[in-house]
C-alpha positions in Angstrom: -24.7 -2.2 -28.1 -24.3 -3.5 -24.6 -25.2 -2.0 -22.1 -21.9 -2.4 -20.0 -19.8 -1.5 -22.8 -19.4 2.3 -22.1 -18.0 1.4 -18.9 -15.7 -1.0 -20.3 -14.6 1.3 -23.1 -13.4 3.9 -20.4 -12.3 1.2 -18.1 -10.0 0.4 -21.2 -9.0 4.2 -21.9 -8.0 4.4 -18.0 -5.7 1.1 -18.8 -4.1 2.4 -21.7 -2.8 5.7 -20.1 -1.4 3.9 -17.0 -4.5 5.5 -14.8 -6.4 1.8 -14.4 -7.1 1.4 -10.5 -6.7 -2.1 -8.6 -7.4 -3.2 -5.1 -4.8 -4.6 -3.8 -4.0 -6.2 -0.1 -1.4 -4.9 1.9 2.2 -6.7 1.4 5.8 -5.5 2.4 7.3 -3.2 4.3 4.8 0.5 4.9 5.9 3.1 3.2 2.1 4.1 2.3 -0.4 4.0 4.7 -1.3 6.6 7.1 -1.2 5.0 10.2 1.6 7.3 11.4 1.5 6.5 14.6 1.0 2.4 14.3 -1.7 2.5 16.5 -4.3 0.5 14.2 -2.9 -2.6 15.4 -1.4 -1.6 18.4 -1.9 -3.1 21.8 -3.8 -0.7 23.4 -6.1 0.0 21.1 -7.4 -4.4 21.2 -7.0 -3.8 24.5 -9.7 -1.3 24.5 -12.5 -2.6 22.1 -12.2 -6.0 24.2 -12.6 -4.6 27.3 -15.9 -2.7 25.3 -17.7 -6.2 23.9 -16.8 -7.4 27.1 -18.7 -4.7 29.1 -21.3 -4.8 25.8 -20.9 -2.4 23.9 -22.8 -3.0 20.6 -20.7 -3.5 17.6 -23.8 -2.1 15.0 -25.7 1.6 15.7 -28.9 0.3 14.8 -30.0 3.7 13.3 -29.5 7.0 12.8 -28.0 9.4 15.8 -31.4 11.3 15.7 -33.2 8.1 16.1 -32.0 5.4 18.6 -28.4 5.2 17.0 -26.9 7.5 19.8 -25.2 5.4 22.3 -23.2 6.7 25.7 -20.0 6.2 23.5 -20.6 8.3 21.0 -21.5 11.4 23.1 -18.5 10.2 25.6 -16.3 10.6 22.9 -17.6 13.5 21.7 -17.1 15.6 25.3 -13.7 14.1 25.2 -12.6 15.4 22.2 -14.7 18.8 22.9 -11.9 18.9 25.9 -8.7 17.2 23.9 -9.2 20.0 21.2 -10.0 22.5 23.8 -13.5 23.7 21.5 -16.9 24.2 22.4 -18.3 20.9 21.1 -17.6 18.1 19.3 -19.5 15.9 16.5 -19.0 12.3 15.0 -19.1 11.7 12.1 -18.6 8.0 9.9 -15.9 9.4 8.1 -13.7 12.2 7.3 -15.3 12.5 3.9 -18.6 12.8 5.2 -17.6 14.7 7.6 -15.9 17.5 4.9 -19.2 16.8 2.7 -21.6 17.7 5.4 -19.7 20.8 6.4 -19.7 22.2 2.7 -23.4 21.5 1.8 -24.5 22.4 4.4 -22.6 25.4 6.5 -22.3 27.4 3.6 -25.4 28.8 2.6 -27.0 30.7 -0.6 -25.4 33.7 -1.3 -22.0 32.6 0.3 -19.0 32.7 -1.3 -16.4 29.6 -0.2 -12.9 30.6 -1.7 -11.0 26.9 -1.4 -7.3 26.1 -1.9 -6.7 24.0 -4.9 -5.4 21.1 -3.5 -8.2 20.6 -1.4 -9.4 16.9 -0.1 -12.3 15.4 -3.2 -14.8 15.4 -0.3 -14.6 18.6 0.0 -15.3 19.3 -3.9 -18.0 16.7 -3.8 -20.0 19.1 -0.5 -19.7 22.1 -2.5 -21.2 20.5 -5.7 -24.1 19.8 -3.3 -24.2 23.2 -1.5 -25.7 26.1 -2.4 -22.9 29.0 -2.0 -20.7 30.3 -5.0 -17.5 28.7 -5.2 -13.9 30.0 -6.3 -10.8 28.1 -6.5 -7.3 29.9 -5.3 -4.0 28.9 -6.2 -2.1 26.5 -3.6 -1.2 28.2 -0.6 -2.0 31.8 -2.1 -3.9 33.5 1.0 -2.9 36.8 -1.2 -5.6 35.1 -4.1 -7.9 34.5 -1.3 -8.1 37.9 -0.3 -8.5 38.9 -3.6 -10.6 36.8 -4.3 -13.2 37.8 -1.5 -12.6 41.2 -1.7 -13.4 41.0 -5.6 -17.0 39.0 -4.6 -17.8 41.6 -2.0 -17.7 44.7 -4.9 -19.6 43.1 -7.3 -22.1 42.9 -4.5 -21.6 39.8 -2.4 -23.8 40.2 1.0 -23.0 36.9 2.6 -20.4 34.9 4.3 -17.2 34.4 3.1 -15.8 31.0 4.1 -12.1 29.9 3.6 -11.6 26.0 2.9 -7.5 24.7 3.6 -5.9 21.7 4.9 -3.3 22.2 7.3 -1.4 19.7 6.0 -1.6 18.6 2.4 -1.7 14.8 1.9 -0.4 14.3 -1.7 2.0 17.3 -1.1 3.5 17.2 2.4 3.3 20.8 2.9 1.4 23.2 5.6 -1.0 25.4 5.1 -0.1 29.6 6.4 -2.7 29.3 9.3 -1.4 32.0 10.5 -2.2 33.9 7.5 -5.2 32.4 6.7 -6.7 33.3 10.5 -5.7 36.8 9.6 -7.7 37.2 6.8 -10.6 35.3 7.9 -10.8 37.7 10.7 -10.5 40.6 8.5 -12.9 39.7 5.7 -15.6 38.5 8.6 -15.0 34.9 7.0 -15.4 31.2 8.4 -12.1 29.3 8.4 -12.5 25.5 8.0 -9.1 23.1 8.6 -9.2 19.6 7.7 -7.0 18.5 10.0 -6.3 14.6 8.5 -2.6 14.2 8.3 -2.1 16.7 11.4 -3.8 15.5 14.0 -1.6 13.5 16.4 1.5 14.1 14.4 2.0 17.8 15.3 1.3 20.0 18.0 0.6 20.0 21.6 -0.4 16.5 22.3 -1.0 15.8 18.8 -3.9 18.2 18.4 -2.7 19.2 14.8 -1.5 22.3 13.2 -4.3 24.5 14.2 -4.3 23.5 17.8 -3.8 27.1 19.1 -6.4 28.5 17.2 -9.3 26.3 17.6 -11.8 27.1 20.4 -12.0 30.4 17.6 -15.8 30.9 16.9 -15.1 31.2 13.6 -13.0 28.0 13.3 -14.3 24.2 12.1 -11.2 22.0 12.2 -11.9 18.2 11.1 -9.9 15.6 12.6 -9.7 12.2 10.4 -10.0 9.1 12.8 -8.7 6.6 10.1 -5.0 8.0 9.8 -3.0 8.5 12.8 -5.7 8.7 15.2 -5.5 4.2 13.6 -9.2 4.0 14.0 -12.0 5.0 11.6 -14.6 7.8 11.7 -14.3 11.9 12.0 -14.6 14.8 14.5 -16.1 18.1 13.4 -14.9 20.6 16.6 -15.9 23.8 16.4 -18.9 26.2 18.0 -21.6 24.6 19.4 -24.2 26.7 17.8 -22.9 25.0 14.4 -22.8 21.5 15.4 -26.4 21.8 16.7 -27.1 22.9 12.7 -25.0 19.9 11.4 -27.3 17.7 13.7 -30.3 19.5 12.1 -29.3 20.3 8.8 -26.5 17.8 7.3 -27.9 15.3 5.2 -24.8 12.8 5.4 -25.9 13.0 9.6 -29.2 12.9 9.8 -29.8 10.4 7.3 -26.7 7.7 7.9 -26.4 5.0 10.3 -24.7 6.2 13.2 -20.9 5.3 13.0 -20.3 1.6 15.4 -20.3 2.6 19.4 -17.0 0.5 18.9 -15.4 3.0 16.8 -16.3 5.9 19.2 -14.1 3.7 21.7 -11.1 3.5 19.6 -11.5 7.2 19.0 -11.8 7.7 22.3 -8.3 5.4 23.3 -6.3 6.9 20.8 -6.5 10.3 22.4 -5.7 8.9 25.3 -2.4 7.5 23.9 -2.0 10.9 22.1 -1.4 12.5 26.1 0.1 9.9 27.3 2.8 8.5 25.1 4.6 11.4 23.3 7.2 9.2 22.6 5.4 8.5 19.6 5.1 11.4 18.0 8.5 12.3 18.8 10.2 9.0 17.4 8.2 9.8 14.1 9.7 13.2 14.3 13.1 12.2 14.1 12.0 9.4 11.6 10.6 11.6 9.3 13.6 13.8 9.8 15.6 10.9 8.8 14.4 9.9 6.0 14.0 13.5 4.4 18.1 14.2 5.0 18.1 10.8 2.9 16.7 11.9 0.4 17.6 14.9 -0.1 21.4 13.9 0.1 20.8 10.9 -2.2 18.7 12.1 -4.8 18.8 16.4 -4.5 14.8 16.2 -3.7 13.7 19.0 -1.9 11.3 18.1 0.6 8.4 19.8 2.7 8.9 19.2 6.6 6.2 16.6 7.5 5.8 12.5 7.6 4.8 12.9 3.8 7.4 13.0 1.1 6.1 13.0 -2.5 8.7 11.6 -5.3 7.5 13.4 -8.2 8.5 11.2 -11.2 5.7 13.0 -13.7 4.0 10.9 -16.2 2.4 7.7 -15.5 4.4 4.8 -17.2 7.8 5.3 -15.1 5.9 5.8 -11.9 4.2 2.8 -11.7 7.0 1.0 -13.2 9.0 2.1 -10.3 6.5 1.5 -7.6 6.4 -1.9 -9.1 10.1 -2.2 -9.0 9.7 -0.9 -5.7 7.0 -3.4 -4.3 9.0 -6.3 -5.9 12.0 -5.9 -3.6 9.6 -6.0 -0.7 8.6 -2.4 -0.5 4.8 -1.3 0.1 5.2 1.7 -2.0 2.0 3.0 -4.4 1.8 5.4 -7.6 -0.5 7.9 -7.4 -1.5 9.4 -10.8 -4.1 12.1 -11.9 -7.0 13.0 -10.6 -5.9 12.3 -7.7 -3.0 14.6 -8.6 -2.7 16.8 -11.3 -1.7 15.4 -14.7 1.7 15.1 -15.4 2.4 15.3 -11.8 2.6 11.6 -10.7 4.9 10.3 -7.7 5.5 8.2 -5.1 4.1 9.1 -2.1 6.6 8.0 0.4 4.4 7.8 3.7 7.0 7.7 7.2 5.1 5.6 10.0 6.3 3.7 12.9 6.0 0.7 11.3 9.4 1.6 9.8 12.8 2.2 11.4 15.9 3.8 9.8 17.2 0.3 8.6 14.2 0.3 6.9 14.6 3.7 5.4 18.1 3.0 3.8 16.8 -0.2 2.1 14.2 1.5 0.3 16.1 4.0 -0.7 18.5 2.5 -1.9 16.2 0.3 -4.1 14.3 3.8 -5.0 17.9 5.1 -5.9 18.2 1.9 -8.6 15.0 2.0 -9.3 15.4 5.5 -10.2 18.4 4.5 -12.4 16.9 1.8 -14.3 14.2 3.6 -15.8 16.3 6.8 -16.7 14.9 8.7 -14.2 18.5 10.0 -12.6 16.4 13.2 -11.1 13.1 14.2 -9.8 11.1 16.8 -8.5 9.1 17.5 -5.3 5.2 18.9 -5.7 
């Protein structure tokens, strides 16, 4: 037997249930990404790292942050953000995967318990395999189960700390988390709150500081705020008490041991939240964009539809959703199928992404085309997640 053939055996197995994944470039109009804000190729933003390689700011790290990767831009951003986010401190990370890894194998310790909504980011499943604490999964959006949950660990004699792990905004359903709720009950079982704050920050609250902007600057509150989506850059901030971003520094593998992220980046980071104060305008157009384009559909097609830039077009099995999106990228649309695991199975959609790369012309076309679409492969109706 070869030795490649297992992999090709699945890699068949994945192709025969619709599930085989392709790179592709991007092409068409963007309804997918998550540059919200169109700030990845913005003006301001070329502007910026120009004026950095001018000035000489090094495109590489050259090492770790506890070796000599640490540059002036990377601890200028971070006292920026500390500021913007109005929290004790601030830490960079590469990404907003290793950011959520680090925090879960590493905050969390032995005897822990983290209670974690379902629907959770992978990176967040993939820090807890590598922590230490005892892990429970609640239902989407149940703080009720979370309660339960932690109260239930706690009698059967549970001595250590609880820790709560949401998003505030839930990238493959569009919906929000009950921070509200979830703070409550954090404060009344003693527990850690963590917020991943990737399709929030910049699109909501005061000057784009996401969904949990009133409540960070909480000691018991770690938000994560994705550089890659609206912020149009790349990397992550961890914001949260200083005492635990001095144990990141000393404890998180995915820190300590990686390349520091590009000084470059940390300037990109840095401009977009200075375009965040300074030109609301953008967050507001998207507002009324997304607002747009959920009346559409909801008029055209019944959908019901969470209030945010995301709107997932749950078709449910495999075969007709990527026959659509195909249909869909044909008529010069940049929409993608997302299928299981990503999503739960039987559960695949189109995840309609509302940026201002699009306008309401825009909108109508494609969905119209998703209307026909629709049509044409007997799907007359659908269903939200």
């Amino acid at each position: 037997m070869n030795r490649l053939d297992r992999y090709a055996g699945q890699l068949r197995d994945l192709a025969s249930r619709q599930a085989y994944r392709r790179l592709r470039t991007a092409a068409g109009i963007d309804f997918s990404s998550n540059d919200y804000l169109a700030l990845a190729d913005g003006e301001r933003l070329r502007t910026a790292l120009i004026g950095a390689l001018q000035r000489g700011v090094p495109c590489g790290a050259g090492g770790s942050r506890l070796l000599r990767g640490n540059h002036p831009e990377h601890e200028r951003l971070e006292h920026e953000a500390a500021l913007f986010f109005k929290t004790e401190r601030a830490l960079l990370f590469g990404s907003g995967y290793a950011a959520n890894a680090a925090l879960l194998a590493t905050l969390p310790q032995r005897g822990d318990l983290v209670a974690y909504d379902e629907f959770v980011h992978a990176s967040v499943h993939d820090g807890m395999i590598l922590g230490r604490a005892q892990r429970i999964c609640c239902p989407h959006n149940d703080v009720g189960a979370a309660e339960q949950a932690i109260r239930a660990w706690r009698r059967d004699g549970g001595t250590g700390t609880a820790w709560i792990v949401v998003d505030s905004l839930y990238s493959m359903e569009g919906d929000r988390a009950p921070l509200g709720e979830l703070i409550a009950l954090a404060r009344q079982c003693e527990a850690f709150l963590i917020i991943d704050e990737a399709h929030a920050t910049g699109v909501f609250g005061v000057d784009g500081r996401g969904l949990a902007h009133e409540f960070e600057g909480l000691e018991f509150v770690i938000a994560v705020h994705t550089g890659g989506k609206a912020l149009g850059a790349s990397g992550a901030l961890v914001t949260g008490p200083a005492i635990l971003c001095d144990f990141l520094i000393n404890r998180a593998r995915p820190f300590i041991y990686a390349t520091a992220p590009p000084p470059l980046a940390a300037v990109a980071l840095g401009e977009s939240l200075a375009i965040l104060r300074e030109e609301p305008e953008r967050r507001i157009r998207l507002n009324a964009l997304s607002h747009y384009a959920r009346t559409r559909l909801e008029t055209q097609l019944g959908l019901r539809l969470p209030d945010s830039q995301i709107l997932p077009v749950v078709i449910g099995e495999n075969d007709p959703t990527v026959r659509i999106a195909a249909t869909l990228n044909a008529a010069g649309f940049d929409v993608r199928a997302v299928r299981a695991p990503t999503v739960p199975a039987g559960t695949a959609r189109l995840r309609l992404s509302v940026t201002l790369h699009v306008d309401e012309a825009s909108i109508d076309a494609l969905l119209d085309a998703l209307g026909a679409a629709l049509r044409e492969a007997g799907q007359p109706g659908c269903n939200t997640a």
